[in-house]
C-alpha atoms as an extended CHARMM CRD file, in Angstrom:
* protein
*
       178  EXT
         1         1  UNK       CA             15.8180000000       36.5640000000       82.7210000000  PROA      1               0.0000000000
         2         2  UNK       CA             18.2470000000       36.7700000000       85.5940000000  PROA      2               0.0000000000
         3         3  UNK       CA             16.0260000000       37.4440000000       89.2180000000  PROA      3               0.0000000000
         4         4  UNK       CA             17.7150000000       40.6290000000       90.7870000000  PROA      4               0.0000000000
         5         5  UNK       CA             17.9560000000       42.2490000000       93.9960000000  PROA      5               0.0000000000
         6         6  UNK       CA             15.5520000000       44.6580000000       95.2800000000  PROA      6               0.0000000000
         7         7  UNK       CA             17.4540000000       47.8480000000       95.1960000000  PROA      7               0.0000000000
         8         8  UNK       CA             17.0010000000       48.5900000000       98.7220000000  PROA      8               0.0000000000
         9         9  UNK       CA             18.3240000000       44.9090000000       99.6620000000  PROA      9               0.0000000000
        10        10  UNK       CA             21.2000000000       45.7190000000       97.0520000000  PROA      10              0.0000000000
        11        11  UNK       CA             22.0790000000       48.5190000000       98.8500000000  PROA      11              0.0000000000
        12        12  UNK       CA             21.9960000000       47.1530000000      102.8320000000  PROA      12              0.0000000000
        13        13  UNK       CA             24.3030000000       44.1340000000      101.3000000000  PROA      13              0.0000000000
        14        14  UNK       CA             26.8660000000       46.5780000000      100.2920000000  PROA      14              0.0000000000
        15        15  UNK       CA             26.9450000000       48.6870000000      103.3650000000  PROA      15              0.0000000000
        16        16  UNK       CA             26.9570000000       45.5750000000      105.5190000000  PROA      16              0.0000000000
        17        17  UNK       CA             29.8550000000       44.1500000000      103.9120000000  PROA      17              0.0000000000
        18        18  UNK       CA             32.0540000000       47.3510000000      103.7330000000  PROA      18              0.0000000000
        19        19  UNK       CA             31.2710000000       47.7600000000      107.4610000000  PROA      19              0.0000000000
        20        20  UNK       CA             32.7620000000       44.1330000000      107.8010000000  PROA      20              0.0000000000
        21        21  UNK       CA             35.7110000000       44.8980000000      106.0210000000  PROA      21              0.0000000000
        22        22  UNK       CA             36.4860000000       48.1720000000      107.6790000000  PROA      22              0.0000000000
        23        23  UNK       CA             35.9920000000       46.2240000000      111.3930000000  PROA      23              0.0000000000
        24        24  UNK       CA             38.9690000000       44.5530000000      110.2820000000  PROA      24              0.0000000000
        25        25  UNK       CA             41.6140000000       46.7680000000      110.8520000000  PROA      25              0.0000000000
        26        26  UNK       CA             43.1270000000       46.0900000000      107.5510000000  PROA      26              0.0000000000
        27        27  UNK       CA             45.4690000000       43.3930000000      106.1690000000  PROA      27              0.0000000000
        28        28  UNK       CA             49.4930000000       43.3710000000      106.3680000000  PROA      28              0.0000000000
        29        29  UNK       CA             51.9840000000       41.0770000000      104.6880000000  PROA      29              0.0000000000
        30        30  UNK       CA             53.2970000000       38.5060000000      107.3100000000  PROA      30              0.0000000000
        31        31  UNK       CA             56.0140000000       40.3150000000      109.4150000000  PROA      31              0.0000000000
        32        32  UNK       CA             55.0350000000       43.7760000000      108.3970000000  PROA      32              0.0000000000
        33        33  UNK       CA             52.3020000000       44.4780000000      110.3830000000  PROA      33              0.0000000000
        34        34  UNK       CA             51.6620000000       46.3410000000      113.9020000000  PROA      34              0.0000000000
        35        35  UNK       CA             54.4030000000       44.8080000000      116.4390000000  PROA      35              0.0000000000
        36        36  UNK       CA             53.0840000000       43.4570000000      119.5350000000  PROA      36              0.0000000000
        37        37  UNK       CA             56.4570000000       43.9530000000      120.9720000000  PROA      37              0.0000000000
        38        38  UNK       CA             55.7400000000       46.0170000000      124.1340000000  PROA      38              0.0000000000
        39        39  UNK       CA             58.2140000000       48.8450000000      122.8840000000  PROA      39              0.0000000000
        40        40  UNK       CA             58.0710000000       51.0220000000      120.2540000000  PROA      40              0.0000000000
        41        41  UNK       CA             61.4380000000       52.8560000000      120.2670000000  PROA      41              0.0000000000
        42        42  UNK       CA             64.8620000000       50.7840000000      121.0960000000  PROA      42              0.0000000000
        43        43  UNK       CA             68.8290000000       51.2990000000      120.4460000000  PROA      43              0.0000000000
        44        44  UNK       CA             70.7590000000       48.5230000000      118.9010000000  PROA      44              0.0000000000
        45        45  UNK       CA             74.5280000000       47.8610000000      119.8970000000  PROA      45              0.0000000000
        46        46  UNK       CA             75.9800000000       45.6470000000      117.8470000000  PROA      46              0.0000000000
        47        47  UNK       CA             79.4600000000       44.7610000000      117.3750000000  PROA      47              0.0000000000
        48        48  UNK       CA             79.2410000000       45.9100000000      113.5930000000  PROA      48              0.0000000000
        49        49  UNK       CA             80.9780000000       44.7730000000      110.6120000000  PROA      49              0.0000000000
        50        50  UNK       CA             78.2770000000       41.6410000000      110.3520000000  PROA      50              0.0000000000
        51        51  UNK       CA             75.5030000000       40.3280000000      108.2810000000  PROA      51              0.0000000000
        52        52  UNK       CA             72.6080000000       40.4340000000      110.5530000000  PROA      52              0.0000000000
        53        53  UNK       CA             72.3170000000       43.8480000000      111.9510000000  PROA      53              0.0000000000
        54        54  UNK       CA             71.1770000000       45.5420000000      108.6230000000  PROA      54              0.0000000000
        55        55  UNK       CA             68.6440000000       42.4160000000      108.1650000000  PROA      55              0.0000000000
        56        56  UNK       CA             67.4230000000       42.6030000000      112.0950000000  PROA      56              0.0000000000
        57        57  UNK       CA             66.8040000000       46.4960000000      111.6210000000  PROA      57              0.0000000000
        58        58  UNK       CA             64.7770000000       45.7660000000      108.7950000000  PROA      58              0.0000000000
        59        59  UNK       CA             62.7170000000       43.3880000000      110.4390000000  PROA      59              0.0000000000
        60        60  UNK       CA             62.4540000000       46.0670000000      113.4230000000  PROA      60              0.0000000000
        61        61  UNK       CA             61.5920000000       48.6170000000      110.6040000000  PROA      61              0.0000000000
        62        62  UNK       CA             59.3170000000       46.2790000000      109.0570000000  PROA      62              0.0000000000
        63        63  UNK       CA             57.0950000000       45.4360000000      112.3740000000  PROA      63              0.0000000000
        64        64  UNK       CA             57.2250000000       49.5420000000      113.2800000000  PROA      64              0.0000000000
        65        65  UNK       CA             59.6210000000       49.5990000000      115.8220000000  PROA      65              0.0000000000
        66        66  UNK       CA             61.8700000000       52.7180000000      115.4010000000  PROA      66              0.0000000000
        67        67  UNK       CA             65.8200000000       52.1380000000      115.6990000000  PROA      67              0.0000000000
        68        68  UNK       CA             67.2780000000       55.3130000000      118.2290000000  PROA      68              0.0000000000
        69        69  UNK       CA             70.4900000000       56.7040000000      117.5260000000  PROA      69              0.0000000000
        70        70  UNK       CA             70.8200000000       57.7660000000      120.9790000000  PROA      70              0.0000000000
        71        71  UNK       CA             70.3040000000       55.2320000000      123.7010000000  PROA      71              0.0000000000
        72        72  UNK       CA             68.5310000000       57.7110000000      126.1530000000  PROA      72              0.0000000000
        73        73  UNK       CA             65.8150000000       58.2650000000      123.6730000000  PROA      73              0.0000000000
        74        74  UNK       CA             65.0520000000       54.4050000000      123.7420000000  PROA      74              0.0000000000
        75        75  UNK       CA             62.7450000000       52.1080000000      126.1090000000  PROA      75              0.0000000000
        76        76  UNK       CA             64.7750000000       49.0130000000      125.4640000000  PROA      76              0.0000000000
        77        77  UNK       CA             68.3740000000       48.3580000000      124.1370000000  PROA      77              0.0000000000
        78        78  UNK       CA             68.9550000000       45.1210000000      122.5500000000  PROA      78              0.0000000000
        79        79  UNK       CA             72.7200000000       43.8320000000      122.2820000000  PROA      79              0.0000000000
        80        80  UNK       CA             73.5900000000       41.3740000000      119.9670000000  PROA      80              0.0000000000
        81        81  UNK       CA             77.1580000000       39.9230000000      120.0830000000  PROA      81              0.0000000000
        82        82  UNK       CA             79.1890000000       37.1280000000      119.2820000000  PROA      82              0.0000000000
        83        83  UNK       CA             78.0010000000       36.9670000000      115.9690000000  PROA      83              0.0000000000
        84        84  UNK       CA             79.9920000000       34.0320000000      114.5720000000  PROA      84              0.0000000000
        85        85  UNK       CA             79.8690000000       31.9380000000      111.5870000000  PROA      85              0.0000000000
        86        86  UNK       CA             81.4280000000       28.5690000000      111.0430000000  PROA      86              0.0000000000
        87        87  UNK       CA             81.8630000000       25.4440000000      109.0300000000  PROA      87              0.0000000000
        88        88  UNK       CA             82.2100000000       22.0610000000      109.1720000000  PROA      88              0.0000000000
        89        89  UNK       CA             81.7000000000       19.0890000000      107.1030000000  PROA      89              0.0000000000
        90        90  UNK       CA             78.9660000000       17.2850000000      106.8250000000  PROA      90              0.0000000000
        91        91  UNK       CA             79.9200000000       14.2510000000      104.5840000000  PROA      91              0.0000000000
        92        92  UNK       CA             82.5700000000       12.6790000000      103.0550000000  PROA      92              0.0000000000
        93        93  UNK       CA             83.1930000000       11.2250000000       99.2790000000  PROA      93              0.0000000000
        94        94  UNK       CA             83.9690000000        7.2220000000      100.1440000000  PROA      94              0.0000000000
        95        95  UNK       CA             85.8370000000        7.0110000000       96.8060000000  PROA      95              0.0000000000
        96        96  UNK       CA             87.9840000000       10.2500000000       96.9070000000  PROA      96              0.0000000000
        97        97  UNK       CA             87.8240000000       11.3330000000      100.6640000000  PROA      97              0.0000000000
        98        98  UNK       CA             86.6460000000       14.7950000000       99.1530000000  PROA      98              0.0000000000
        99        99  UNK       CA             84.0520000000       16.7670000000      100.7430000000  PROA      99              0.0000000000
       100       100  UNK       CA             80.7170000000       16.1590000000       99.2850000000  PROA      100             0.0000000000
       101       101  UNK       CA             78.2410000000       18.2960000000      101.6510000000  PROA      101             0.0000000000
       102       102  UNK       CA             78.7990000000       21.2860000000      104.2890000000  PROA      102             0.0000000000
       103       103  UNK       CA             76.9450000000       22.9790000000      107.1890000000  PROA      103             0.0000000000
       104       104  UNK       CA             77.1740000000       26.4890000000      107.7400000000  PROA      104             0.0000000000
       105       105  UNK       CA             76.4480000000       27.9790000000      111.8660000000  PROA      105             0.0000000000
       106       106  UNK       CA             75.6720000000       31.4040000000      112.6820000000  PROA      106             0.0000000000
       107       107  UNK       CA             75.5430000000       32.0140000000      116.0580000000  PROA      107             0.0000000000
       108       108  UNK       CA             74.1250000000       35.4490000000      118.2990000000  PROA      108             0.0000000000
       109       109  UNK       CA             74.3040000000       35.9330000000      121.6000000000  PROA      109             0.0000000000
       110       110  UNK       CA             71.0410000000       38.7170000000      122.6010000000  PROA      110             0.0000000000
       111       111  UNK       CA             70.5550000000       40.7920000000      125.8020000000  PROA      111             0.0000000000
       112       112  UNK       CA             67.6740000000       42.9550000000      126.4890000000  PROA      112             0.0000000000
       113       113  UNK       CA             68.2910000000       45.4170000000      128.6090000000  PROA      113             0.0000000000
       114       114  UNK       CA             66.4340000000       49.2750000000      129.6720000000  PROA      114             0.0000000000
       115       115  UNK       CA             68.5090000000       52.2040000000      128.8810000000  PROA      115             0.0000000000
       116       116  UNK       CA             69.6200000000       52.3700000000      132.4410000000  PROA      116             0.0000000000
       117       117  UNK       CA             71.6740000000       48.9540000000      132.1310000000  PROA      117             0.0000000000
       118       118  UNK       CA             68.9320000000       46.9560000000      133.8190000000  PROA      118             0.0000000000
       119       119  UNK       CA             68.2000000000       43.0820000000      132.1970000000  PROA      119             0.0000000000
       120       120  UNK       CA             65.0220000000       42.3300000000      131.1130000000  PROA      120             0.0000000000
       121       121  UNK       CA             66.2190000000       39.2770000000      129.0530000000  PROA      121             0.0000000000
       122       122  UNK       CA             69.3920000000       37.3220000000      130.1260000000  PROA      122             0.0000000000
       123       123  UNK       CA             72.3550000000       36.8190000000      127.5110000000  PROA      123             0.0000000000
       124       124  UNK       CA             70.7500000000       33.7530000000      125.3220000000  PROA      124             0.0000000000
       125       125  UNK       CA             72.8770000000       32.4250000000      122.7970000000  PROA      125             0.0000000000
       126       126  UNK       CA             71.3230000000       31.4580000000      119.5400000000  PROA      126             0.0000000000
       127       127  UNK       CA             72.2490000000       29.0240000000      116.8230000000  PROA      127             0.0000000000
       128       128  UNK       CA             70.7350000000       28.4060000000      113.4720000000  PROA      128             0.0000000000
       129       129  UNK       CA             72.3770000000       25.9960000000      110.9290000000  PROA      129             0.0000000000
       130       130  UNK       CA             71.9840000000       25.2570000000      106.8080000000  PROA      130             0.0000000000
       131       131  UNK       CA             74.0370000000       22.6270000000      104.5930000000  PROA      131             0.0000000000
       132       132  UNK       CA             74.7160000000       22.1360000000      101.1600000000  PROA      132             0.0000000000
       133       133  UNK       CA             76.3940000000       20.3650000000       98.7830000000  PROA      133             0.0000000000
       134       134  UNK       CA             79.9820000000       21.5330000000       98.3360000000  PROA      134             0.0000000000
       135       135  UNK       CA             81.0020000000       20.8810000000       94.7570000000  PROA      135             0.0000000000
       136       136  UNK       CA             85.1060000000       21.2970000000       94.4010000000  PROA      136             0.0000000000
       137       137  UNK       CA             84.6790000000       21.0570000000       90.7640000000  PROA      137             0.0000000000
       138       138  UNK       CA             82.9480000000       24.3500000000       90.5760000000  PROA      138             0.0000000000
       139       139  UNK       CA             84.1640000000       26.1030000000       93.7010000000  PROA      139             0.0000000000
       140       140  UNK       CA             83.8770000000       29.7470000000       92.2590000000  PROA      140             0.0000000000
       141       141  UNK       CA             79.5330000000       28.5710000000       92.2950000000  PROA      141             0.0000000000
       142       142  UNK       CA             80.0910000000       27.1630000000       95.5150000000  PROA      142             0.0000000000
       143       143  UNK       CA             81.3260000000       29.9800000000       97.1440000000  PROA      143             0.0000000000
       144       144  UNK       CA             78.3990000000       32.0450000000       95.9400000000  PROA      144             0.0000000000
       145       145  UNK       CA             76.2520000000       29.8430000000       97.1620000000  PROA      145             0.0000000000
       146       146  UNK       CA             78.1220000000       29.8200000000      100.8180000000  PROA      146             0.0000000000
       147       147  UNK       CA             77.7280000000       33.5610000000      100.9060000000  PROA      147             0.0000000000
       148       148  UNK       CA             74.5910000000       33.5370000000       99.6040000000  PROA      148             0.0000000000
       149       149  UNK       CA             73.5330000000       31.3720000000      102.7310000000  PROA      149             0.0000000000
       150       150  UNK       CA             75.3480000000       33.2640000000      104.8740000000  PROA      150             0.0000000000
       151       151  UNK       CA             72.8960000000       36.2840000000      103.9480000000  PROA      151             0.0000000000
       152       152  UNK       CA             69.5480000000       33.9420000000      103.7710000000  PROA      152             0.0000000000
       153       153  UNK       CA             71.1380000000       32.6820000000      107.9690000000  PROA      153             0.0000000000
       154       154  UNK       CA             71.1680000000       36.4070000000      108.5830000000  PROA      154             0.0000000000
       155       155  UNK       CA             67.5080000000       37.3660000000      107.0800000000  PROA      155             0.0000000000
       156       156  UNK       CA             66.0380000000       34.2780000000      108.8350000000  PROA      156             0.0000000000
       157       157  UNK       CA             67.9490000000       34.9910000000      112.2720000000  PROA      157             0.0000000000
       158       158  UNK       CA             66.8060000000       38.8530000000      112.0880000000  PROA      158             0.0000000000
       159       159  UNK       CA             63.1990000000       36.9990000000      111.6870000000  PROA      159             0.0000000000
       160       160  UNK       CA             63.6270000000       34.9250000000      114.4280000000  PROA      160             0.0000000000
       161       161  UNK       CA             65.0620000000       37.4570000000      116.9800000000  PROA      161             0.0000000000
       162       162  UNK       CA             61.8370000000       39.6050000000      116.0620000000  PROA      162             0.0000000000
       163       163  UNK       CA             60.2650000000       36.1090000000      117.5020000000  PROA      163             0.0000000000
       164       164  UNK       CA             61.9670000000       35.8390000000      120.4300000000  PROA      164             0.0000000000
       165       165  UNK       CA             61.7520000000       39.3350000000      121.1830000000  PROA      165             0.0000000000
       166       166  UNK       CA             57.7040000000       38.9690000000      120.8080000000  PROA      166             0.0000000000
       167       167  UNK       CA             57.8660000000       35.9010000000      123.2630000000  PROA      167             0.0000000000
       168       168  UNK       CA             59.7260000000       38.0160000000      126.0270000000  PROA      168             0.0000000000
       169       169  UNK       CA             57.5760000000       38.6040000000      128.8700000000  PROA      169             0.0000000000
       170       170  UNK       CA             59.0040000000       42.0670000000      129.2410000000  PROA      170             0.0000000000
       171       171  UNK       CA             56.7410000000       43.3670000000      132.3590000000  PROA      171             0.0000000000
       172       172  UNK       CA             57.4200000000       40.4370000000      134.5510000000  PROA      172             0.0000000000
       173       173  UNK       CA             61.3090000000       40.7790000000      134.0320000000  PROA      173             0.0000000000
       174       174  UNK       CA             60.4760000000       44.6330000000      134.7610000000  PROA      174             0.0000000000
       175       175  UNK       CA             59.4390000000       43.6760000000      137.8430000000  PROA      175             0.0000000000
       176       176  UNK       CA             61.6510000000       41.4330000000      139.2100000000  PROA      176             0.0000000000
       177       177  UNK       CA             64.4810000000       43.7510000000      137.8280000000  PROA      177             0.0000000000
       178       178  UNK       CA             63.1690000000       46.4550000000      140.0980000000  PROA      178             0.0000000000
């Protein structure tokens, strides 16, 4: 015979615990939970046409910051420009002199700035880098797998802007702005 609780102690044990769990606020997937950006509303300007802006609105999205159409309605505009990929290679086939391995660069410059044009955060450029092998023999593969990194880069920059965003000591640049 298995002992059991009393029903009383039963009981107590499962109030106690769903008190617990309910003191916790809740649970959210890494990166989609409540921002502890100091802003809640901002305006983006971009200089379009790239792979990161949809994946750093996302990430905005994602951490419940809302994107403003108009500029006025936001408390902080965030510029990214000079979005620039390149290539270069890596290594070298002794044998052949063929390329055997490539790195890819995306690079972002970011300003932080209130609506009225003041800087909170300085123009920073940003680099991240990825290589792989480069495989002439099946270059139709390869160049899926180039733009495939070039959209991973974006996702993982977006990611890492959220970052640096967090890191910004926004009311000390507030006040020495003003």
């Amino acid at each position: 015979m298995k002992p059991r609780l009393p029903p009383g102690l039963a009981l107590l044990t499962l109030l106690v615990g769903t008190l617990l769990l309910s003191a916790c606020g809740g649970w959210h997937l890494r990166g989609t939970g409540p921002s502890p950006l100091p802003f809640k509303r901002v305006f983006i300007v971009s200089e379009g046409g790239g792979y990161l802006y949809p994946w750093f609105v996302t990430q905005l999205r994602y951490s419940g910051i809302s994107v403003m159409k108009d500029r006025a309605e936001a408390e902080a505009v965030i510029e990214l420009r000079r979005e620039q990929f390149d290539r270069r290679v890596l290594s070298v086939d002794d044998q052949t002199g063929k390329v055997r391995e490539m790195e890819l660069g995306l690079e972002v410059e970011m300003t932080v700035r209130t609506p009225g044009g003041t800087v909170l955060a300085p123009p920073e450029i940003l680099t991240w880098t990825q290589d792989f092998v480069f495989d002439e023999a099946a270059l139709l593969g390869t160049e899926e797998v180039e733009t495939t990194i070039r959209y991973e880069l974006a996702k993982d920059t977006a990611r890492a802007l959220i970052f640096r965003l967090e890191a910004l000591d926004l009311d000390r640049a507030r006040k020495n702005a003003g």
